[in-house]
Each structure stands twice: as structure tokens, then as C-alpha cells.
C-alpha positions in Angstrom: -19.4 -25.7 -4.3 -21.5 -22.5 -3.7 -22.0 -21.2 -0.6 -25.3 -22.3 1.4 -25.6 -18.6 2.8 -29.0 -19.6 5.2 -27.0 -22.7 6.7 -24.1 -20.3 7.9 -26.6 -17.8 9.1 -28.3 -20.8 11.3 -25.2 -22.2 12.4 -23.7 -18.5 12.5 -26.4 -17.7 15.1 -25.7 -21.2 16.9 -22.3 -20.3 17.1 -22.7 -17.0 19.0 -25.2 -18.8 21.6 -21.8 -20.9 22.9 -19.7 -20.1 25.6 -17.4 -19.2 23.1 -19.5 -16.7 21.8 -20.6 -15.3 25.3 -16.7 -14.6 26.5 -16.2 -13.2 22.8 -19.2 -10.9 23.0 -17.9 -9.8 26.4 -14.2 -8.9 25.2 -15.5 -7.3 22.3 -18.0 -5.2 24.3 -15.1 -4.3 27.4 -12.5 -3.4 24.1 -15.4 -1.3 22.2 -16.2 0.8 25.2 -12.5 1.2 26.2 -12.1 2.4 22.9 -15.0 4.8 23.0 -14.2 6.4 26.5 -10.5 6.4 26.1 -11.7 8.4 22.7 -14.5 10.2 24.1 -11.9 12.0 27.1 -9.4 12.7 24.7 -11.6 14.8 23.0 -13.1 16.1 26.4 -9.1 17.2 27.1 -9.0 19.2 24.1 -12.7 21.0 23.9 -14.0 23.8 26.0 -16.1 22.2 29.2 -19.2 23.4 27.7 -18.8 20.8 24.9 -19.0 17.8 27.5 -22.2 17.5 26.9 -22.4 16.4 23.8 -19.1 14.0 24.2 -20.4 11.4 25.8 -18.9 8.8 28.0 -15.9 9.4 29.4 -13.3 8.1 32.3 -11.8 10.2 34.9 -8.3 10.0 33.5 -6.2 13.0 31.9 -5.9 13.2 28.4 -2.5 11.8 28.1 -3.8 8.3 30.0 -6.6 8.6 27.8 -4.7 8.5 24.8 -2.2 6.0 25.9 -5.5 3.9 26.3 -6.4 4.2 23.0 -3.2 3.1 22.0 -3.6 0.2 23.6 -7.2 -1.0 22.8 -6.2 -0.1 19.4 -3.8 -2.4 19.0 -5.7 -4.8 21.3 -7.8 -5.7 18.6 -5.1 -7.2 16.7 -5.1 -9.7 19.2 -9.1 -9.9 19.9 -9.2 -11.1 16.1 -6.7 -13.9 16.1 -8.4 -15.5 19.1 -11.6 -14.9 17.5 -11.0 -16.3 14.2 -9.4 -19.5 15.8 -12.1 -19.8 18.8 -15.1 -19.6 15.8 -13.7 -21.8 13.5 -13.7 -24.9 15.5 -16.3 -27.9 15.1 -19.6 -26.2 16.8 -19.1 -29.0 20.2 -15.8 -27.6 20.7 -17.1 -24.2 21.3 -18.3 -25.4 24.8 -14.8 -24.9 25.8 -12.0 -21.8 25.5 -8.5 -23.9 25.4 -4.9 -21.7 26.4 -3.9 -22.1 22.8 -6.4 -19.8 21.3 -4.9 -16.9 23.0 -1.1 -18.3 23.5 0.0 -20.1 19.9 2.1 -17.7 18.2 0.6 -14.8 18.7 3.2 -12.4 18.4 3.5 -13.1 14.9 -0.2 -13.5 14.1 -1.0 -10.3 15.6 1.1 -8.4 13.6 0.7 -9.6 10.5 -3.4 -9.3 11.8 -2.5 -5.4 12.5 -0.7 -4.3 9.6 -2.8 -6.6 7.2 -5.8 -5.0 8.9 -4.6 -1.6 8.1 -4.2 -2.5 3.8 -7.7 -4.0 3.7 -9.2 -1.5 5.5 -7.6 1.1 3.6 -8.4 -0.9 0.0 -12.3 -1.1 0.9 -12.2 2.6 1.9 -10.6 3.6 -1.5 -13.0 1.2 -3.2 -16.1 3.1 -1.5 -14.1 6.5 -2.3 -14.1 6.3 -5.7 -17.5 3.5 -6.5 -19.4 1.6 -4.2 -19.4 -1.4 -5.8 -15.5 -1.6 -6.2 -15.3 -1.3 -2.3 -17.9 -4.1 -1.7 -16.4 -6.2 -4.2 -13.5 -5.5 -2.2 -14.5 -6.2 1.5 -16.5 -9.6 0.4 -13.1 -10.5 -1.3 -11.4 -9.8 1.9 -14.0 -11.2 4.4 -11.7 -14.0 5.4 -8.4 -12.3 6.1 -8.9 -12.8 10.0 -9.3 -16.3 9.6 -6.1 -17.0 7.2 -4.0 -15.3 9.4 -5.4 -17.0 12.4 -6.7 -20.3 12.1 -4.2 -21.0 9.0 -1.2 -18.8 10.4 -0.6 -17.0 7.1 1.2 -13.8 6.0 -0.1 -11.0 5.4 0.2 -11.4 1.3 -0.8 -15.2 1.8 -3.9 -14.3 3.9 -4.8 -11.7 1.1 -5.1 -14.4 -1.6 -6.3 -17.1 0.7 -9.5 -14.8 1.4 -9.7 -14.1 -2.2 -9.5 -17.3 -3.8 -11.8 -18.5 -1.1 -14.2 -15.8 -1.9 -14.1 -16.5 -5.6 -17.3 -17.7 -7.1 -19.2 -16.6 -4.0 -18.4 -13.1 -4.0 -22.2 -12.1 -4.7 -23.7 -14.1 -1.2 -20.6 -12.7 0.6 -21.8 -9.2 0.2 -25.0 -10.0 1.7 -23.3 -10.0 4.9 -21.4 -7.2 4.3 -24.4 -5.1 3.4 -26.4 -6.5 6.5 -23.4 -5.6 8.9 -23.0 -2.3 6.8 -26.9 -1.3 7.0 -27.0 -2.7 10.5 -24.4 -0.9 11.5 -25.3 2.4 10.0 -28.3 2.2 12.1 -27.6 1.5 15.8 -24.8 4.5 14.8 -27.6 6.3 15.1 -28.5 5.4 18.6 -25.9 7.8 20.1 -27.2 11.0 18.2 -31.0 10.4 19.7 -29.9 9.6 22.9 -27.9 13.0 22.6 -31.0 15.2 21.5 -32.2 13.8 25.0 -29.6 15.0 27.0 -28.2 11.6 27.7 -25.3 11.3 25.4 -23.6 8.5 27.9 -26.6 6.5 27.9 -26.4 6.1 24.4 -22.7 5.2 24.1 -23.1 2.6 26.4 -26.2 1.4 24.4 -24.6 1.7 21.0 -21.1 -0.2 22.1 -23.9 -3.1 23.3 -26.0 -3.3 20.3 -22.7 -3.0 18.0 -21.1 -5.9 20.0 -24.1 -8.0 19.1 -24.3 -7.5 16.1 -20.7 -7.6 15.0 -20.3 -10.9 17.4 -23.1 -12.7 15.3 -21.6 -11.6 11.8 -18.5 -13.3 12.8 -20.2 -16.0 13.9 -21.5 -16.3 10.3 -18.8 -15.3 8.7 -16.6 -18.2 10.8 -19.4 -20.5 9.7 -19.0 -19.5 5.5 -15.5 -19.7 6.1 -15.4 -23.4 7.3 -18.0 -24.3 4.1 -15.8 -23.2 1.9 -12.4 -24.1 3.7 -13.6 -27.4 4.1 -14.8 -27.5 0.1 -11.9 -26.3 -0.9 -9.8 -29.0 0.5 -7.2 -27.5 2.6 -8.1 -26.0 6.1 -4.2 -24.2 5.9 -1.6 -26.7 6.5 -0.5 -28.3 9.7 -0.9 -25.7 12.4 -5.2 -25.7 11.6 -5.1 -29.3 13.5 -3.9 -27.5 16.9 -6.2 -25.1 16.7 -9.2 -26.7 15.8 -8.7 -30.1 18.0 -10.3 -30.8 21.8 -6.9 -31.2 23.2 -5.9 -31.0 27.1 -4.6 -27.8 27.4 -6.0 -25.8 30.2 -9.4 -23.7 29.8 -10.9 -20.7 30.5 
């Protein structure tokens, strides 16, 4: 069954409005800035005072915290996208609640193999864009559901790959609408840092771009979570066992 792109936009958008959405547009806004600032102030260590400037927002740490930081957020994110994947793809009344289990299942494992698995898409899209464009968006719509193989259906990284791509087939074309939206979109509020900078206020727009990015990239998930379930559902088999923890009410403790 095709993909009905304009229902997973609406119930994309729906999705986001949740509590659900709210505490993962926060995390994703506190790990985005962390990342900037912890980035921003390991540059500041390195450059002339003159240059800070133009850097942007920073934190009064020394360069060696600042990196550590980075580290950290950087491989915070592994984590941020196994709890996202499992807290979107639940049944839209369930996203009232955030359950333990999102955030406590496994996750070892998943964020690893959400880590590395991160790493060889990201590099595949890049070298797709490198050499054509349409190679690397045929790529990165083919791809679009690693997160949620490897955490809703608590798959390797090789089984992730061809879950997303089987998945994908046959609605490769209405996938990379989203991944041009996110792409444009995302081209432009990376703008927002360089204007605020002609205007002398180069923190100001940090914090303004980490905001509108977080948005945005929030709602894209949200759709994305939304196609996934379509065609997950479509397709039969929502990954084995494991998909019923995650996706039932439960009684486990919430956040």
C-alpha cells in the first residue's frame, strides 16, 4: 500500500502537540545547545580573543571540559533516538504518557548499534550527495527508518538497514519529500546564526537557531514516526515480540 504522505503530515503534527512531543522537543533543544556551546568554547580555547565575537555562545568551562562535553552530548544522541523512535511510534493516546521503559529496555545494546549504525548511514548519504544528488537522497529516504528498526523493533545494525529499506521500497519518491523539506528547512534557519552575527549578536542567534532547529526536526520525526507506523503496520510485522512492550499502556512508572 502506498504511503498517504498528507495523513502522516496531520497526524505527524498531532503527534508533536503531545506530551510526548513537548518532553522530546525539550531534550532535543537542552542536547542541541549543549552541543553548540560545548563546540562553540572549544573553538573559543583555540582562537585568538578577538575571534569571540564571531563564535557565538559559549559556557564558562576550559577547553578540555568543553570538549569532554561534546563527547558526551555526542554520544548522548544515540540514546535521544532510541527513546524517540519508541516514544513516537506508539498509538497517538498513548503519547499522553512517558512510561520507564522507553528510556530503560535494553538500551545498552540499542544505543550502540543506534551509534555505530548512525555513523554508516550518515557517511553513505554524504558519499551519495558527494558524488550525485540524487544517489544521496535516494539514499537517506531508503534509510529514513533506521531509528525506528533499531528502536521500536530492536534490530542490528545490518537488520535495521534492510528493515528501513524494504520498508521504504515502493515509496521511496513521497519519502524524499520529507527529506527535501527537512533539508531546505534546515538550510534555512542555518542561516539565522550568520544574520544575527552581521548584527553583533552572534549568541542571540545560536540560541535562536538551536530553537527553530529543534522544532523543526521534532515535527519531521513526528512524521516520519507517523509514515513509519503506515507502512509497518501494512507490511504486516511491527518487528517481532519486543514491539508489544514498547508500544503497550502498561503500569510501569511515568515521567
Amino acid at each position: 500500500m502506498a504511503l498517504q504522505l498528507i495523513d502522516a503530515i496531520t497526524d505527524g503534527t498531532r503527534r508533536m502537540l503531545t506530551r510526548t512531543g513537548g518532553l522530546l522537543l525539550v531534550l532535543l533543544f537542552a542536547q542541541q545547545l549543549l552541543l553548540v556551546t560545548s563546540l562553540n568554547t572549544l573553538l573559543a580555547a583555540e582562537l585568538p580573543p578577538e575571534a569571540a565575537d564571531v563564535i557565538g555562545l559559549t559556557i564558562p568551562v576550559s577547553g578540555t571540559v568543553a570538549g569532554a562535553l561534546l563527547l558526551g552530548t555526542s554520544l548522548f544522541s544515540g540514546v535521544y533516538f532510541v527513546v524517540l523512535s519508541r516514544a513516537f511510534a506508539r498509538p497517538l493516546p498513548q503519547l499522553a504518557s512517558f512510561p520507564t521503559e522507553l528510556y530503560t529496555r535494553r538500551m545498552g545494546r540499542a544505543t550502540l548499534t543506534m551509534l555505530v549504525g548512525g555513523i554508516v548511514v550518515f557517511l553513505a548519504i554524504m558519499i551519495g550527495f558527494a558524488f550525485l544528488f540524487l544517489p544521496g537522497l535516494f539514499l537517506a529516504a531508503c534509510f529514513l527508518f533506521f531509528i525506528f528498526a533499531v528502536g521500536v523493533e530492536d534490530r542490528g545494525v545490518l537488520g535495521a538497514l534492510k528493515r528501513s529499506w524494504s520498508l521504504s521500497k515502493g515509496n521511496r519518491l513521497r519519502l524524499a519529500v520529507i527529506v527535501v523539506f527537512s533539508g531546505i528547512s534546515g538550510s534555512l534557519i542555518g542561516a539565522v546564526p550568520a544574520l544575527f552575527q552581521l548584527a553583533g549578536a552572534s549568541a542571540i542567534g545560536d540560541l535562536a537557531s538551536v530553537l527553530l532547529n529543534s522544532i523543526l526536526f521534532t515535527f519531521i520525526y513526528g512524521i516520519t514516526a507517523s509514515a513509519y507506523l503506515q507502512l509497518a503496520e501494512d507490511d504486516g510485522d511491527l518487528g517481532g515480540p519486543n514491539v508489544a512492550t514498547a508500544t503497550s499502556p502498561g503500569t510501569s512508572p511515568e515521567v
